[in-house]
C-alpha positions in Angstrom: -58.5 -36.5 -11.4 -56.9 -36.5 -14.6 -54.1 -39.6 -15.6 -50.6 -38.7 -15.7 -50.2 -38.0 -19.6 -53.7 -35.9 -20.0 -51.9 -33.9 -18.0 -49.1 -33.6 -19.8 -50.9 -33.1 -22.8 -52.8 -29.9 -21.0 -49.9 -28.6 -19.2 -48.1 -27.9 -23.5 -51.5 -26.5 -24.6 -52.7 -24.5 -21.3 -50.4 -24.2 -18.5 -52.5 -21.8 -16.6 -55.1 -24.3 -16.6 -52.5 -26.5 -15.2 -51.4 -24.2 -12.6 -54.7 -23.0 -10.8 -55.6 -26.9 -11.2 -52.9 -27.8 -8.9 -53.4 -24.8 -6.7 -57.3 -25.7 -5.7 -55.7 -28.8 -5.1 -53.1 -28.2 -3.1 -55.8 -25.6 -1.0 -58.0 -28.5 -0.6 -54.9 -31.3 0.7 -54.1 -28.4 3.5 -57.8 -28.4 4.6 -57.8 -31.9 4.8 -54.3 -31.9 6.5 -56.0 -29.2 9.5 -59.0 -31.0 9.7 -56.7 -33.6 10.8 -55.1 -32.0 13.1 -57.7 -30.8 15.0 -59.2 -34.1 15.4 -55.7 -35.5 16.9 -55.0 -33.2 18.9 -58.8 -33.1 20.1 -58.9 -36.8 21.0 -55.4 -37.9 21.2 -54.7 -40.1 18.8 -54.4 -41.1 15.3 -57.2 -44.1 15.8 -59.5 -41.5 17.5 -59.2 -39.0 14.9 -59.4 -41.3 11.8 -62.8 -42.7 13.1 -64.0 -39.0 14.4 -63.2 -37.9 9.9 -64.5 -41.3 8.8 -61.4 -42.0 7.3 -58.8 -44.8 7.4 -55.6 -44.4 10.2 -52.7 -44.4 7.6 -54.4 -41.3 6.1 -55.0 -39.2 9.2 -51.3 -39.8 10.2 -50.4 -38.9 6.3 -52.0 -35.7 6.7 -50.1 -34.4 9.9 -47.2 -35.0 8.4 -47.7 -33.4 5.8 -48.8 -30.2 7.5 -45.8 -30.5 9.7 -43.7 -30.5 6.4 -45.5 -27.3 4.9 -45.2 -25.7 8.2 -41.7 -26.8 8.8 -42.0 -28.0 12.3 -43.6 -30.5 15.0 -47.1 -30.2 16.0 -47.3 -33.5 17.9 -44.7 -35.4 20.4 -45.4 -39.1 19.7 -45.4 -41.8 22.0 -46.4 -45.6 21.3 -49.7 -45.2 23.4 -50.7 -41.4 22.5 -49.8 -37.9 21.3 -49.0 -34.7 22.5 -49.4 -31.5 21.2 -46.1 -29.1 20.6 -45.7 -25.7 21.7 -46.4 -25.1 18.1 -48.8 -27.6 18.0 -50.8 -25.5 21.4 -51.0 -22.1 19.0 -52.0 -23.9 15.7 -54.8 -25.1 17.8 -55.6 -22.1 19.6 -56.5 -21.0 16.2 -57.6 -23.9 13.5 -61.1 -24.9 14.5 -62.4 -21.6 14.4 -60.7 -21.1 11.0 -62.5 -24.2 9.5 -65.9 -23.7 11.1 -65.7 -20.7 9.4 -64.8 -21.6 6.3 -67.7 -24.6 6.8 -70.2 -21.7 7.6 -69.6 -19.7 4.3 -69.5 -23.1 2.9 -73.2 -23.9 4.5 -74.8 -20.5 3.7 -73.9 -21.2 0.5 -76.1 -24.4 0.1 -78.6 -23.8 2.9 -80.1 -21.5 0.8 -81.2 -24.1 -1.5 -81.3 -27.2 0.4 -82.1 -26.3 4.2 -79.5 -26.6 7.6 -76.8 -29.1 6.7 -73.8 -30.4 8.7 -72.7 -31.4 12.2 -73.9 -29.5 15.2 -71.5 -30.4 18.2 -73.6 -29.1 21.2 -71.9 -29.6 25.3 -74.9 -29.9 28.2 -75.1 -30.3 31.4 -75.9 -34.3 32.1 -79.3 -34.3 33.8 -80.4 -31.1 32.0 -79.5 -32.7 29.0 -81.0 -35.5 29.7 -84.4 -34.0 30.9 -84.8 -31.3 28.1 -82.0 -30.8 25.3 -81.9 -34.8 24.3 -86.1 -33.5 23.2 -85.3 -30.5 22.5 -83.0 -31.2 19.5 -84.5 -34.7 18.6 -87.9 -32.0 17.1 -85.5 -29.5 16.1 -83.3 -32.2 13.7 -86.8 -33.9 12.8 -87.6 -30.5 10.5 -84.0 -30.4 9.5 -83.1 -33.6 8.1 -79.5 -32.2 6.4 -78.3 -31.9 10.0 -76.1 -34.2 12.4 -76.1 -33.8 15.9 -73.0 -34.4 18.3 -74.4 -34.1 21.6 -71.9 -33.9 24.8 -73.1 -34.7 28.1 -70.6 -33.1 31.2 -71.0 -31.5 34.0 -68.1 -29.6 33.7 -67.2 -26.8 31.8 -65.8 -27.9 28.5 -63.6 -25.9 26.5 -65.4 -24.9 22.8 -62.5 -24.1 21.3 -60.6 -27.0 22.3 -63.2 -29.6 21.8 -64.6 -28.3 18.9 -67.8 -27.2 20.4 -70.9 -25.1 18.3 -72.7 -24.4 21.4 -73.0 -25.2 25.0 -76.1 -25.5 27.2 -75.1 -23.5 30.7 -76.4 -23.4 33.6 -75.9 -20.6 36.6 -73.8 -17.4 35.9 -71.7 -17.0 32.8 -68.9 -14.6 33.4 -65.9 -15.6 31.0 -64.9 -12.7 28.6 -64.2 -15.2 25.4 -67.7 -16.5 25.6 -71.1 -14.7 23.7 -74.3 -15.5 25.7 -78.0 -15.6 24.6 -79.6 -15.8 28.2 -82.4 -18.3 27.8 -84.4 -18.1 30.8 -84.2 -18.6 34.7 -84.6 -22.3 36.9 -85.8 -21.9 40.5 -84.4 -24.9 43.3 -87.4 -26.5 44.5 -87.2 -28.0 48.6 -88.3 -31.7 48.3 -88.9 -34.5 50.5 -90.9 -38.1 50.6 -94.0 -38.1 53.1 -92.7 -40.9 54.6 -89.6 -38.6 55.7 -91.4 -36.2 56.9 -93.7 -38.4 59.1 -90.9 -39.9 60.7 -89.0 -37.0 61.3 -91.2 -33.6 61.4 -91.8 -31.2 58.9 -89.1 -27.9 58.7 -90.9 -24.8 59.0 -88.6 -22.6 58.5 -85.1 -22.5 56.6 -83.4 -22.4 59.9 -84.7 -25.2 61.2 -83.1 -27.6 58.2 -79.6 -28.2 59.9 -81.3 -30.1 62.2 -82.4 -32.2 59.1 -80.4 -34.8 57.2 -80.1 -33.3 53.5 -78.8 -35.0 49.9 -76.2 -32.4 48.8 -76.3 -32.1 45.2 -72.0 -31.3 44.6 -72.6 -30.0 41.0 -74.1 -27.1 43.1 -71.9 -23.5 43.1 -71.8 -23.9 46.9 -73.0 -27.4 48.1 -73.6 -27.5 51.4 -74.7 -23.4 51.7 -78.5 -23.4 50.5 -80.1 -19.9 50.1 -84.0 -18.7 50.4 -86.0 -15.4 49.6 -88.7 -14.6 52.2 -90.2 -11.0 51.7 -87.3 -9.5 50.4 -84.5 -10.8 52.9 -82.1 -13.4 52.0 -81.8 -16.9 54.2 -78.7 -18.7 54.1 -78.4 -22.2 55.9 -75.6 -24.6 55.7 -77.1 -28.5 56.0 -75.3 -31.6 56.9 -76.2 -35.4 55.1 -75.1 -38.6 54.6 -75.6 -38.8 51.0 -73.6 -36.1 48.1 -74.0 -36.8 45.0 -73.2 -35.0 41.8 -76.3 -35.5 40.1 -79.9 -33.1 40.4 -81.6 -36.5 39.3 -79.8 -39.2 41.8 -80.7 -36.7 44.7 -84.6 -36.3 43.7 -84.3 -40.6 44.0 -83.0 -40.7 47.1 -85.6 -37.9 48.2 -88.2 -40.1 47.4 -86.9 -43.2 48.9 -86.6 -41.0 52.4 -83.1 -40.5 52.7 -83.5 -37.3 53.5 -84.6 -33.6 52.3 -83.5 -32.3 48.5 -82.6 -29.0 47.0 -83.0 -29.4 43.4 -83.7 -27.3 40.3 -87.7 -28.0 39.1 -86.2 -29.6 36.1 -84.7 -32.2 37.8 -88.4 -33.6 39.1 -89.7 -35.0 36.1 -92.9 -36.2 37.4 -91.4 -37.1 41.0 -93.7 -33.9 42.6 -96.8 -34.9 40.2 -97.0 -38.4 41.6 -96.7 -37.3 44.9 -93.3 -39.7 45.0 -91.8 -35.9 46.7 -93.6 -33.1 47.8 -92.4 -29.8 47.9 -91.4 -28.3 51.2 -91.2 -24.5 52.3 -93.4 -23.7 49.8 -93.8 -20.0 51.3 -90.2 -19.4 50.7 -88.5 -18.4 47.2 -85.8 -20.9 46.5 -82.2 -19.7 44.8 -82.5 -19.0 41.1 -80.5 -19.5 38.2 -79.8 -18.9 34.2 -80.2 -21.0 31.8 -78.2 -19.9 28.6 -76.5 -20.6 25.6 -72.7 -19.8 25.0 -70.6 -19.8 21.9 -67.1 -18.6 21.0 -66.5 -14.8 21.1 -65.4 -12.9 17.7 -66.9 -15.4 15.3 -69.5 -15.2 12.9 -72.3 -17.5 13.9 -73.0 -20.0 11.6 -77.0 -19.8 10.5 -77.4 -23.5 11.6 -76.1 -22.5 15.3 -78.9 -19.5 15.4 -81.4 -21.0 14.1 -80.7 -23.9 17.3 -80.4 -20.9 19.5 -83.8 -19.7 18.3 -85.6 -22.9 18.1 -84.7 -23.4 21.9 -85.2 -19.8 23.5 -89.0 -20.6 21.8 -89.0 -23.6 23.3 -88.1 -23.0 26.4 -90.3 -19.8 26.4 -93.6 -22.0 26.6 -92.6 -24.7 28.3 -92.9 -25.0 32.1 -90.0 -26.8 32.6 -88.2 -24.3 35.2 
């Protein structure tokens, strides 16, 4: 940047110079001053935000206020342990990261074209389907992309894109919220498991009627827990099992399968090599178990940035010739 009295000097001989100068300036502080922002307000503090941007604290505080003096009012309620967004604060966000991813894809297209994928993908998944196929998925994906940084998320719970700041989120079940695009990636089927030891001690089940009579491992992170549906020639079974063990984890209940706790519904993802090692077997094996999607979901009424669809694509590939479901 130029010293005080260069300036001066410029600003007698070109003032116009001067003047778009201090504009592309001023447009790049107020980026700076919403990427600020969002970071607060997306991990409540000034400390969180400064070491999500890389930057020092005093800056990231700097910033907000400065936006809150070119807005003319408070975004954030500040309290000595945290801070809280503003009713004003609530709409800027409803509205910012969208603006600046953006504003980062026309960026990216820009210099993709010459130098490959670039930037930060932040991607949400499910915990043990992350941890099973996405954490491999992306780690060859980012191996032919070298430009790109990955933020992976691992929840259970539906996170908020928007809020969070979220490119793309791994789903699993039935998508059915209007703000959300979906690029359906395939299907998982639940797999009945068991040890052998179980099943010597206590009897086989025959039938899907038979297994209330059983003690189960109810997997919580299920849609319905407890109520376990079958498909047998066209008819649907429904049974609702009892157990002494629920856990909120596909993975945790395929352990204590195999350590004879008791029977297992769980997607055939969630066996890793568990069935192969004859650790479980599979049970009911003439009955269909319950089905599910697997899908992709980004932001509705956005433009997708080409490093997001090229993840997209890379995985519904992937997934296509992979018998991981």
């Amino acid at each position: 940047m130029p010293h005080t009295h260069e300036m001066a000097k410029v600003w007698n001989d070109h003032p116009q110079i001067v003047l778009n100068y201090a504009g592309k300036l001023a447009a790049l502080d107020l980026i700076d001053q919403l990427r600020a922002f969002v970071a607060t307000a997306q991990t409540g503090s000034f400390t969180g935000a400064a070491e999500q941007l890389g930057i020092s604290n005093r800056l990231t505080s700097k910033y907000v206020a400065e936006l809150e003096r070119r807005l003319g009012v408070r975004l954030f309620q500040r309290t000595t342990r945290k801070v809280g967004l503003t009713s004003a604060g609530e709409d800027l966000l409803s509205r910012t990261p969208a603006l600046l991813d953006d504003l980062d894809a026309v960026l990216s297209a820009v210099s993709e074209t010459s130098r490959g994928l670039s930037g930060t993908l932040r991607i949400s998944a499910p915990v043990t389907f992350g941890e099973v196929y996405v954490v491999d998925m992306l780690s060859r994906f980012i191996a032919a992309h070298p430009g790109l940084t990955v933020d992976l998320r691992l929840d259970d719970r539906y996170v908020d894109l928007a809020t969070e700041g979220i490119d793309v989120a791994f789903r699993l079940g039935r998508f059915d919220m209007a703000s959300l695009k979906v690029r359906r990636l395939g299907a998982f089927r639940s797999v009945l498991i068991a040890s052998p030891d179980y099943l010597a001690r206590y009897g086989t089940p025959h039938r899907p009627e038979d297994l209330p009579d059983h003690t189960c491992i109810v997997d919580t992170n299920r849609r319905l827990p407890r109520r376990w549906l079958f498909h047998d020639a066209g008819s649907e079974i429904a049974v609702t099992v009892t157990g002494r063990f629920f856990v909120n984890s596909a993975k945790a209940a395929v352990t204590l399968a195999g350590r004879g706790f008791g029977l297992a519904y769980v997607p055939r993802f969630a066996l890793g090599a568990a069935l192969e090692s004859g650790e479980v077997v599979a049970v009911l094996q003439d009955h269909v178990g319950e089905s599910g999607q697997v899908g992709a979901v980004y932001l509705e009424g956005r433009a997708l940035p080409r490093k997001v669809r090229a993840l997209i694509d890379f995985a519904a590939r992937d997934l296509s010739g992979r018998q991981i479901l």
